[in-house]
C-alpha positions in Angstrom: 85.5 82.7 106.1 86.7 79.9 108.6 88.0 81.5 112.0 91.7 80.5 112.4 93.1 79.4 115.5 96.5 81.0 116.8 99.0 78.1 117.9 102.3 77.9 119.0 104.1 77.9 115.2 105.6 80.6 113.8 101.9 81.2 111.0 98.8 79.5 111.2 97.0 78.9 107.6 93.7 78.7 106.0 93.9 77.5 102.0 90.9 77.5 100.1 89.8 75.7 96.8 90.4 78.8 94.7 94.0 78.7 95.2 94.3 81.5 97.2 95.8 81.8 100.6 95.1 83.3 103.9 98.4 83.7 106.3 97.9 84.6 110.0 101.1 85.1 111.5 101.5 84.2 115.7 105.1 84.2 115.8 105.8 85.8 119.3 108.6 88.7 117.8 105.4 89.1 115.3 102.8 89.5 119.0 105.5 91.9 120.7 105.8 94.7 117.7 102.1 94.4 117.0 101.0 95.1 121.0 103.7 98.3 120.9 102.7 99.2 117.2 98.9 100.0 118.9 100.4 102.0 122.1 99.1 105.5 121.1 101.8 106.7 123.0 104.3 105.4 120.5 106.4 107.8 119.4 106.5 108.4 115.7 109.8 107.8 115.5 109.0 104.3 117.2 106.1 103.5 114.7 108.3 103.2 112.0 110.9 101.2 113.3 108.1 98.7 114.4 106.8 98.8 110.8 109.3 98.2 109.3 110.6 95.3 111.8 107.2 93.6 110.9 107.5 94.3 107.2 110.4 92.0 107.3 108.6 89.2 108.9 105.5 89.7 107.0 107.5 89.4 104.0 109.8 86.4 105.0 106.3 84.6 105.3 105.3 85.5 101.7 108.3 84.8 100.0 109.0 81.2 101.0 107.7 79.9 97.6 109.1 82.4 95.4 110.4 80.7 92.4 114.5 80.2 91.9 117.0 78.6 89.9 120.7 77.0 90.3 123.4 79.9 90.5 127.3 78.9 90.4 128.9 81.1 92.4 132.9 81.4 92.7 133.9 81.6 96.9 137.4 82.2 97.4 138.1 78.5 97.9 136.6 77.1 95.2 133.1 77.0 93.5 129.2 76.7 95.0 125.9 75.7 93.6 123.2 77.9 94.9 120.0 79.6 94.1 119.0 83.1 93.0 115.5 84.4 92.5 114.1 83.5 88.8 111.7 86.3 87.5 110.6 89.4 88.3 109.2 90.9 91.4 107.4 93.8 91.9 105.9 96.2 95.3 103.5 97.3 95.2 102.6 100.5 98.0 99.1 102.0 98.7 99.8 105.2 99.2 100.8 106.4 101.6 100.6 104.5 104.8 102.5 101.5 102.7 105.3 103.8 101.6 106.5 102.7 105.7 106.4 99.2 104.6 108.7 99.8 100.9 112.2 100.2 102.3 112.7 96.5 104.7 110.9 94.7 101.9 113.2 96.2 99.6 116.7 95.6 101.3 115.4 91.9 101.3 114.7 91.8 98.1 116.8 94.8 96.4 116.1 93.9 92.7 112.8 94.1 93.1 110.7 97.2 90.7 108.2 99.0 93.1 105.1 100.5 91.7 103.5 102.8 93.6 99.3 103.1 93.5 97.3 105.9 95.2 94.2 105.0 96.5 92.4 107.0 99.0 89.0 106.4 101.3 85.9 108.6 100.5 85.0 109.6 104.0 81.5 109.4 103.4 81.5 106.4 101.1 84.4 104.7 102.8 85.0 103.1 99.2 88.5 103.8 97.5 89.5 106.7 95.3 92.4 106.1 92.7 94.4 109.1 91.9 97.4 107.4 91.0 98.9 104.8 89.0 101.6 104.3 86.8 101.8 100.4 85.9 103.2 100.5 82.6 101.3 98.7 79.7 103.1 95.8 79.0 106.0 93.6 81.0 104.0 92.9 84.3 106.0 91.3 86.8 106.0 87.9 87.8 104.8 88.3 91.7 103.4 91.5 93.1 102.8 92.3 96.7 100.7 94.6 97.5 101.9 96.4 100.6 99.2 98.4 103.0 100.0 98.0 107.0 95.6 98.4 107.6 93.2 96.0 105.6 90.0 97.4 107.0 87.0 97.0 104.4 89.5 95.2 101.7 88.7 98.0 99.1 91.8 99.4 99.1 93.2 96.3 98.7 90.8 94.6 96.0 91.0 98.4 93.5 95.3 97.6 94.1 94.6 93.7 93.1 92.6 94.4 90.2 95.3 97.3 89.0 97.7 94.7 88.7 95.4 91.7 87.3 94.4 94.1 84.2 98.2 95.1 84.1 98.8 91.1 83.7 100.4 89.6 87.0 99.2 86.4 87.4 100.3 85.9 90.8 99.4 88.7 93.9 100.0 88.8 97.2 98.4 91.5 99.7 101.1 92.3 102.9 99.1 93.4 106.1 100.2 94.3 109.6 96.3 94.3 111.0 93.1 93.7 108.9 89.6 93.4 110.2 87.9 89.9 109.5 85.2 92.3 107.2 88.7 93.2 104.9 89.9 89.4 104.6 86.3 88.8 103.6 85.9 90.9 101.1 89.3 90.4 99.9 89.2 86.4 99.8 85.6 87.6 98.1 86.6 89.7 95.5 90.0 88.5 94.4 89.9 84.5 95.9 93.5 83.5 93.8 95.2 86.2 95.9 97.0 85.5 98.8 96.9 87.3 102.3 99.7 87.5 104.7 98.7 89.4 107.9 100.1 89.8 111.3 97.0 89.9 113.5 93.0 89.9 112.9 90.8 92.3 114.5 87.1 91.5 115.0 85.2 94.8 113.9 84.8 97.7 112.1 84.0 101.2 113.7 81.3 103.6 112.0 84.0 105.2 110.4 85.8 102.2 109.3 88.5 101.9 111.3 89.5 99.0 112.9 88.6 98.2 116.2 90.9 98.1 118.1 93.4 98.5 115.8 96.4 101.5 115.9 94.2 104.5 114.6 95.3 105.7 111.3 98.9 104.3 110.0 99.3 107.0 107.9 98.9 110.0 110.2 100.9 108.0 113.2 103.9 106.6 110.2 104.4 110.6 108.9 103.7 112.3 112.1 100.5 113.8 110.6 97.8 113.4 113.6 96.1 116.3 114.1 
């Protein structure tokens, strides 16, 4: 994967031949959350709030070529021609740590169906574990974004993107505060037509497979659950 270089615009991309898309964000709001987001002395409390602030940019990014069609609308002086959101749009959560991400990319988009998918990491493996899904067997939604604040190895990610490519979607798009170069690898690897939107890129992996130097685990810090 090409490195990408952070400048002074509000996302810095890399396209590749496949179609797919990889989203660096460097807007300085984006910097800001993401430097207090690591603080491990970041309250709980104050996690959330910062997730769910940078859910909201994350998914401003990723929605900007979401399809839409002419909408008459009556204002109390007289009628407007505008646009509403053509098709269907769908969230997808990897349980749990993207349940923090569901609720600011829902109020922006409130007609949108969310589909949750469990997937946990084998601690001696560290490859994914489904143990839930409920994608129904027909009607798959136009757009899904796959929502998951950590993109470490991408496995999480890639068993999510292939849930949703057998369910039908055609177009996917994985929403990441901090992924490891390793995890946008394997992603842009695995699944090239899907796009990835992420806040910041971290160089390494540790022997447990967290990223370094990352926030710890988004889960434990999002539900209060560090032990």
């Amino acid at each position: 994967m090409s490195s990408t270089t952070i400048e002074n615009s509000p996302a810095s991309v890399v396209s590749d031949s496949a179609g797919g898309k990889f989203v660096q964000m460097s807007h300085p709001l984006v910097m800001h959350h993401v430097t207090r987001l690591r603080d491990q002395n970041t309250t709980p409390e104050e996690f959330r709030h910062l997730v769910h602030r940078l859910a909201v940019l994350l998914a401003y990014e990723a929605t900007q070529d979401l399809p839409v069609e002419p909408h008459i609308v009556q204002t109390p002086m007289t009628s407007a021609t505008g646009s509403r959101l053509r098709g269907r749009i769908g969230l997808s959560p990897i349980l749990r740590a993207g349940l923090g991400m569901v609720d600011p990319v829902l109020n922006l988009i409130p007609d949108a169906e969310v589909w949750h998918l469990g997937l946990y990491r084998d601690e001696e493996t560290a490859q994914p574990v489904k143990y839930y899904s409920k994608l129904p067997t027909d009607r798959p939604v136009e757009v899904a974004l796959v929502l998951d604040p950590m993109l470490a190895t991408g496995g999480s990610a890639v068993s999510a993107l292939a849930e949703l490519y057998n369910w039908g979607v055609r177009r996917a798009k994985v929403l990441s505060i901090i992924a490891s170069r390793e995890g946008v690898a394997e992603v842009r690897t695995q699944c090239p037509d899907a796009d990835i939107y992420v806040c910041v890129v971290d160089d390494d992996l540790n022997s447990q497979k967290f990223i370094v130097p990352g926030l710890g685990d988004a889960g434990d810090r999002t539900f209060n659950t560090e032990l």
